[in-house]
C-alpha positions in Angstrom: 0.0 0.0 0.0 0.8 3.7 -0.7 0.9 5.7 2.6 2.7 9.2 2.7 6.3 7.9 3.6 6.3 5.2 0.3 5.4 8.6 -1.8 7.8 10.7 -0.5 10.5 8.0 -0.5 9.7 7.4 -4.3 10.1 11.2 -4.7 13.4 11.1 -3.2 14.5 8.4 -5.6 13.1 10.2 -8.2 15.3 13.4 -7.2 18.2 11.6 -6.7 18.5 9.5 -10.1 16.8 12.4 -11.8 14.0 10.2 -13.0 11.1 11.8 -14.9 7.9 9.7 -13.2 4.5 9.5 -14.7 1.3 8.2 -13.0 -1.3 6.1 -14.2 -5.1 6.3 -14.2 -6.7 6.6 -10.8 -3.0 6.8 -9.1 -2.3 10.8 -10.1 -2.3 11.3 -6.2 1.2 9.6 -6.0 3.1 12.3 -7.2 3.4 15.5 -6.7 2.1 17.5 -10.1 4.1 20.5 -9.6 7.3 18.4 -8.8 9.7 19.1 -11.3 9.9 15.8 -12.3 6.7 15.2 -12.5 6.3 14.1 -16.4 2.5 13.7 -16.5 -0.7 10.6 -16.4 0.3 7.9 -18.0 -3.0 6.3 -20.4 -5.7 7.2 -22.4 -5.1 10.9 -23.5 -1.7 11.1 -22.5 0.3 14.2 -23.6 1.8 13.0 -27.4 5.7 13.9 -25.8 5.3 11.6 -22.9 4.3 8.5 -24.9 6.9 9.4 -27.6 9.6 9.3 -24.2 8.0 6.2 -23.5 8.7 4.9 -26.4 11.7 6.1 -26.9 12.8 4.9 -23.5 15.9 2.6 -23.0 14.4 1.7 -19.5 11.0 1.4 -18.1 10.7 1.4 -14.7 7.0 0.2 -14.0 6.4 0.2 -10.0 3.0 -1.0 -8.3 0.9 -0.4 -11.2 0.1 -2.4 -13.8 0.3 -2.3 -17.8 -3.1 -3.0 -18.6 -5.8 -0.9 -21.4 -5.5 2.4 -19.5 -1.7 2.8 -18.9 -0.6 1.1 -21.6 -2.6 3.5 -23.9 -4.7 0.5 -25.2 -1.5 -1.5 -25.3 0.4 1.2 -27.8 3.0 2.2 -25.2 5.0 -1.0 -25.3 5.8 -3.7 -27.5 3.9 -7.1 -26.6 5.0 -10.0 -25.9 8.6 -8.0 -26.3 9.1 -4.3 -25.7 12.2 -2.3 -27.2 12.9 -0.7 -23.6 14.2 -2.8 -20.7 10.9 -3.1 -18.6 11.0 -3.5 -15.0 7.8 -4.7 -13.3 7.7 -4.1 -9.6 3.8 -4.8 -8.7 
């Protein structure tokens, strides 16, 4: 489960590696939006220069969510079964 210190420790790691983060439907709560890392929601309607980063990735880091219809921009995001980026799946 999310509480407040999981969020802010995830924001620390996102500082410290410099790490652009994106949140998925119904999880935008998880980061802050005004964080300047903050990259945007991750799904249906996502901005056209996040899902081009996305795709363009060389890493994926995918952590507690999952990459069903909504994140995965239904399923355009990422190559299936293989993606081009390393994917790394922490649910």
């Amino acid at each position: 489960r999310w509480d407040a210190d999981a969020v802010a420790h995830m924001q620390g790691i996102a500082e410290a590696w410099s790490l652009p983060v994106g949140c998925s439907f119904r999880r935008q709560m998880l980061f802050d939006h005004l964080h300047p890392n903050y990259a945007g929601d991750v799904g249906i309607g996502i901005n056209p220069k996040l899902a081009t980063a996305i795709k363009q990735a060389d890493l994926v880091l995918l952590i507690g969510g999952r990459m069903g219809e909504m994140p995965s921009s239904d399923y355009t995001l990422l190559k299936s079964p293989y993606p081009d980026q390393t994917l790394v799946h922490i649910h």
